[in-house]
Steps between C-alpha positions, in 0.01 A plus 500: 500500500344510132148438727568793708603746207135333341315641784684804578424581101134384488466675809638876321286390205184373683512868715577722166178304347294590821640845455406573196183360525406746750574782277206615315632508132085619371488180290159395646538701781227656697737805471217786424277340700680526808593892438157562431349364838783665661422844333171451590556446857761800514258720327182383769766580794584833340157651459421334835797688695509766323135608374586773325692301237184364331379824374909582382445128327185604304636845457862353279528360162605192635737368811816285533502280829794345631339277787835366648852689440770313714830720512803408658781726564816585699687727318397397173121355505283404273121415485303277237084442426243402268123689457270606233373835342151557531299709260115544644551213766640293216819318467676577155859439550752337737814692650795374669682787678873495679669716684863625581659696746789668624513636832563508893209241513464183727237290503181255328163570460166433266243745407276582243479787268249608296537778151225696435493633159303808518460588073464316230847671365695369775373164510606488161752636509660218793378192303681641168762600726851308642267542866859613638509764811749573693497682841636580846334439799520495891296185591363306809285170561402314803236290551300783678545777304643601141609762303701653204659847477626678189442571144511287242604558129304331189445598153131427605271788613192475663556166663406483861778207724320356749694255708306347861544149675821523589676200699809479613790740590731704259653810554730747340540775239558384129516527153258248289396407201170283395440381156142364439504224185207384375502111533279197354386237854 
């Protein structure tokens, strides 16, 4: 019996130590590095989908890409990513984002988003900024297709949402909040 409650607890411990292990705590991590190859890839499939968004990329004081959102939801829903703000095709901060929502809504999906920030002003005004928005929408994703209807509300002006690639299937009319935070990989 005392073997058996050995195992069973060596067992919890030995799975909470693989756990953990798997969670990247950025203590010589490859944290940035990994958001930066994936920015880099979601940029190279923006431009190449969507041409026009190279010349709005030149055009803005510097861009925010979230390369993979995941958001969950059925009733309430939530989403969570990582990505980096660019300023002239360079990295120069990290940003964590997540998501809330209330709502008829049902449903999972990833996607991308990307924030142009069209001035100077507004670019800094987000990174001295909370980063908090908060909007309603009437949403759809599937695999083939993807789009988002409504108006959002920020304190930011000038800032040009971009958000492509979805996956998945969500649907519903909500209420949601995002909150950007500037994080260290």
């Amino acid at each position: 019996m005392t073997e058996m409650m050995m195992t069973r607890r060596g067992l919890v411990l030995g799975a909470g130590t693989l756990a953990l292990a798997g969670c990247g705590n950025g203590i010589g991590s490859n944290g940035s590095a990994q958001i930066d190859a994936r920015v880099a890839a979601t940029e190279e499939y923006l431009f190449r989908q969507y041409p026009g968004t190279r010349d709005l990329a030149t055009r803005a004081a510097g861009v925010l890409y979230m390369p993979l959102m995941t958001e969950v939801g059925a009733g309430f829903g939530g989403a969570f990513g990582r990505g980096a703000l660019r300023i002239q095709g360079v990295t120069v901060d990290y940003y964590s984002a997540a998501k809330g929502s209330f709502g008829l809504q049902i449903g999972a999906q990833q996607y991308a988003h990307a924030l142009f920030f069209m001035t100077p002003g507004a670019l800094e005004n987000f990174r001295r900024s909370s980063g908090w928005a908060v909007g309603g929408d009437v949403r759809y994703a599937t695999p083939e297709e993807g789009a988002s209807i409504g108006k959002e509300s920020t304190e930011l002006n000038d800032v040009i949402a971009l958000v492509f690639g979805q996956q998945g299937l969500i649907a519903g009319a909500t209420l949601s909040g995002i909150k950007y935070t500037r994080i260290i990989p």
